[in-house]
N, C-alpha and C positions, 0 to 999 in steps of 0.2 A: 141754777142753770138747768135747762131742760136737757133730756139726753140727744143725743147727737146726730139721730133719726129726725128731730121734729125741728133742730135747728137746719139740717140739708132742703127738707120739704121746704119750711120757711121761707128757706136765700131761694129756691128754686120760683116759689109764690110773689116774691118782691122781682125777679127779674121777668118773671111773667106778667108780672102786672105794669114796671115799667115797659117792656113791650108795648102792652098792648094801648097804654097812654099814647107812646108815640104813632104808633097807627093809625089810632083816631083822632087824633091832632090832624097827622100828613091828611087823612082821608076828609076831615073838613076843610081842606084849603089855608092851612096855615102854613104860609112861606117860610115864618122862620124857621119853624120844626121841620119842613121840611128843609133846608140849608143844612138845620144839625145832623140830619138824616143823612146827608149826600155826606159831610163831613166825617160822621163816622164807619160810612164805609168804607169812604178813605183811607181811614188810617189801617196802618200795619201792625199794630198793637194786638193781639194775640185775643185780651179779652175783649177787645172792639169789637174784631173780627167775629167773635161768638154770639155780640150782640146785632147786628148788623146782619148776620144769618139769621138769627128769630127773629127781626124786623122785616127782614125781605119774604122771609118764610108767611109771615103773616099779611103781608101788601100783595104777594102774588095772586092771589083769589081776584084783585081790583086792578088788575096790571093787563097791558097786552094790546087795549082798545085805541090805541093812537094813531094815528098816521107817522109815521118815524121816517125820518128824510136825513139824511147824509148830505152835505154842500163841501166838495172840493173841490179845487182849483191853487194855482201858482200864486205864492204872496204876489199881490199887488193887482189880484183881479176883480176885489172888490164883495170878499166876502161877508165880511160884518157889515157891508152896506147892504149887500143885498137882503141879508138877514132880518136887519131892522126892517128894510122897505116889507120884507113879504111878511114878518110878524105883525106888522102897524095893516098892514091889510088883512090877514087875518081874524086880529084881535075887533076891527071895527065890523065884522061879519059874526061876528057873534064867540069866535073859539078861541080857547085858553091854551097858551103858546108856551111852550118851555124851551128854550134854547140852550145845549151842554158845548161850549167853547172851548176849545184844546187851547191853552197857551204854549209855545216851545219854550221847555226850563232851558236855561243856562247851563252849560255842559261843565262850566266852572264852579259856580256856587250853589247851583242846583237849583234857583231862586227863578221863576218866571214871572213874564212881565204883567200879566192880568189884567189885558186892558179891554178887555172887549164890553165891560159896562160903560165905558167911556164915550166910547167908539159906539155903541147904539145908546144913545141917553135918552132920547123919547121912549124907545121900547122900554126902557131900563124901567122908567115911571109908570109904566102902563099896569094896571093893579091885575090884566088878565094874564100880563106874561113873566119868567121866572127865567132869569138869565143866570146860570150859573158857571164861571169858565174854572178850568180846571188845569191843572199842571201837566204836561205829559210825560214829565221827571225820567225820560230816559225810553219812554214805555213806544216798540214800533209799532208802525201801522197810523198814525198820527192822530190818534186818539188814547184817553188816557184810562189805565187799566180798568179803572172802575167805571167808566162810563154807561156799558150795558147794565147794570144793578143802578147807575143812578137815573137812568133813565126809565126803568121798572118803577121806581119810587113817583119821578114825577108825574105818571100816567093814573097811579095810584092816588094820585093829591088831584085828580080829572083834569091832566092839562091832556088835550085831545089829537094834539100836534106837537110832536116833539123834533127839535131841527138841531142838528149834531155836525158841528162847525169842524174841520179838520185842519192842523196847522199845514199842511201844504198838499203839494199834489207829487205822487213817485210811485215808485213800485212796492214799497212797505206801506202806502197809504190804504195800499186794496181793503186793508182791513174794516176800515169802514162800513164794506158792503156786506161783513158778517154780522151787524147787528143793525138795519137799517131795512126800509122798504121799497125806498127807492135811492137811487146815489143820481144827485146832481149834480155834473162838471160842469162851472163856470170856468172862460175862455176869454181872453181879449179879443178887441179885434185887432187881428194882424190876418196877413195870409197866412198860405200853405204851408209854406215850410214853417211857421212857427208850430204847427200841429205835430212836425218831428221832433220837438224839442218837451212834448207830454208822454210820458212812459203810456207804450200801449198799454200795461196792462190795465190803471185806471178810465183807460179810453173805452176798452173793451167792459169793464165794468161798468159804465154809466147808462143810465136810464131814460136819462134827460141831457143835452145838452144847450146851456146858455152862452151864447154872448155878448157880454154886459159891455157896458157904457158906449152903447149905439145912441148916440144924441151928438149933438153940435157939427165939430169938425171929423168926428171919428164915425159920424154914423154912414156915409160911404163904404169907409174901411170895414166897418161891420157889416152890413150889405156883403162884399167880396168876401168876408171872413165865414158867415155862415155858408157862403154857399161854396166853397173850400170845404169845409167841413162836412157839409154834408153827402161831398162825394166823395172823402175821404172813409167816412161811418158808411158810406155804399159797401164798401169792399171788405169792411169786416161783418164776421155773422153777429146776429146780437144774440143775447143770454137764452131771448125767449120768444121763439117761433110767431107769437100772436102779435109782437112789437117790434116794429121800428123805429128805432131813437131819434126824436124828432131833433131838430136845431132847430133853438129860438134865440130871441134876441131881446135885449130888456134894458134900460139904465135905471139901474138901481138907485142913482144920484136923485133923478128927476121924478121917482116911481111909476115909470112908464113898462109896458111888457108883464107886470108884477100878477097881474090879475088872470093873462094868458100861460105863465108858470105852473100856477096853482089848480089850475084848469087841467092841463098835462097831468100833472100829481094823480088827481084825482078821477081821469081817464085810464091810467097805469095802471089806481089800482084797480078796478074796475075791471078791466081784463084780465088780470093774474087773477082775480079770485076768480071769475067765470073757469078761468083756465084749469083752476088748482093750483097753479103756480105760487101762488101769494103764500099758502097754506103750509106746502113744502119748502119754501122755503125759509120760514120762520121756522118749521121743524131742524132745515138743516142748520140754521144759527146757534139753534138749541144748543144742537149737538158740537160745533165747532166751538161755541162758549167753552161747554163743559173739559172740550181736551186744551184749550188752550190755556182754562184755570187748573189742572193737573201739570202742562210745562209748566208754568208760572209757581207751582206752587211745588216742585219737583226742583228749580232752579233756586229758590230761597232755600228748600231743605239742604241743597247742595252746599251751596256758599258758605251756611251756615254750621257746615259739619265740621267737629273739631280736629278729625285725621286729614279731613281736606284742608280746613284751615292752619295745620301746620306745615304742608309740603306747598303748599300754591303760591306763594310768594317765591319759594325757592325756585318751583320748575317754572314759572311766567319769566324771571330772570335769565335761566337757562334757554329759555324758549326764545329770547329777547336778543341774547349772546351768540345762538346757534351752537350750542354745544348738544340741545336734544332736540328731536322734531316736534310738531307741535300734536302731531298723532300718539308718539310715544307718550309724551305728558300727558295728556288729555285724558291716554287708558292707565295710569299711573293714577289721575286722581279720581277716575271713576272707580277702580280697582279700594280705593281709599274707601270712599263713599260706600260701598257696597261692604265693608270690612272684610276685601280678602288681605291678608296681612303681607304678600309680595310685594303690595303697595310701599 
């Protein structure tokens, strides 16, 4: 046995070198590697996590170049259609589509439905585009924790379009629009008053507004919906001086409007970057990334603390019973957590 020096070097050697296999697997377009890639950033495994940091460490050099789009709206307004419709047009213009689909986990078994390859099956097949849906196992903002890193990965593998599916529309949704470039609200058509039943704050966040399945019997109503809407979005200021959010109108069913979307997109960005706006604000996502993975990782060390873990069942009981307030407890097991021993 070597001494203990050249066996450290060694393991350090074999995890550098699987690294840098997986990167250049992801960076030739190999979907499965990259699947196992999205996978293990996923997981919360400790030495995953370690690896999954030298893998992203080493994809960020090839990362950044995408167009990154955000699609919410209220179940049932025809997201994963629209999806598929604007990938399938996409993909036949020449660019490599990556779609990251939120499923809503199960608040009981914690087990999500995963159905959004289902729900686009033509995309699903298509060899330019990479549908990966993902759990949101609890995680607010309705997208799921790792999304921003697995989205860094698929731009890495040159998908040039990445389109980031959110399980609904609310006011914990906004979070979308801190790792995205542009945020698209899809809208049914209904009138006006159904626009008081979308939390402003995603309203005021959007960049685009569609209203989908304007065809048949509803394309009337869609007619009176956009134009509801768009005197609604009159009165609020938008994000950014240079834009006004247009209303459009599209049925994703028939893939009609789809080609006028994409056009928007690509008008948007076009003016933020002239603006600088584009620029700043991928800066400030950065930064919001970065403190949102210190809560997040502030909140696991918490949980996980053993002086908190033996008072937290007792005072959530207490807290549950009214015998103590939920402010008393709260600095009782932060006081834990921090080892002052009044705890």
């Amino acid at each position: 046995m070597g001494p203990p020096g050249r066996i450290a070097i060694a393991s350090l050697t074999d995890k550098r070198s699987r690294t840098d296999i997986r990167a250049a697997a992801i960076r030739s377009g190999d979907r499965r590697a990259l699947a196992r890639a999205i996978t293990l950033i996923e997981s919360s495994r400790s030495d995953h996590r370690d690896q999954a940091d030298a893998l992203l460490a080493e994809l960020l050099p090839y990362a950044g170049g995408a167009v990154r789009i955000g699609i919410s709206g209220a179940p049932g307004a025809g997201k994963s259609t629209l999806i598929e419709a604007l990938g399938l047009y996409l993909v036949g213009r020449g660019h490599r589509v990556a779609v990251l689909a939120v499923d809503p986990s199960s608040s009981r078994s914690g087990g999500s439905i995963l159905g959004d390859k289902t729900r686009m099956e033509l995309l699903a097949r298509d060899s330019a585009a990479f549908i990966r849906p993902s759990p949101a196992a609890g995680t607010l903002g309705g997208v799921a924790r790792r999304t921003r890193e697995a989205m860094l990965v698929c731009e890495a593998a040159g998908y040039d379009v990445v389109l980031v599916e959110t399980v609904g529309v609310g006011q914990s949704e906004t979070a979308v629009a801190d790792m995205v470039d542009v945020v698209l609200l899809l809208l049914l058509p209904a009138g006006g008053d159904e626009l008081q039943g979308i939390k402003r704050g995603i309203v005021e966040l959007a960049d685009i507004v569609v209203v989908n399945k304007a065809d048949g019997a509803l394309k009337a109503a869609a007619n009176h919906a956009a134009a509801e809407y768009r005197h609604a979005l009159a009165m609020l200021r938008g994000r950014f001086r240079d834009w006004r959010v247009p209303v459009l109108q599209c049925s994703a069913v028939e893939a009609q409007g789809i080609g006028e979307i994409w056009n928007k997109v690509e008008e948007y960005r076009a003016v933020t970057e002239r603006s600088g706006a584009f620029h700043r604000r991928r800066a400030d996502q950065a930064r919001a990334w970065m403190w949102n993975e210190i809560e997040e990782e502030l909140t696991d060390a918490f949980r996980s603390h053993p002086q908190v873990m033996e008072i937290l069942h007792r005072l959530e009981r207490a807290v549950s019973e009214g015998t103590t307030t939920p402010t008393a407890a709260a600095r009782r097991l932060l006081r834990a957590f921090m080892g002052d021993r009044r705890a």
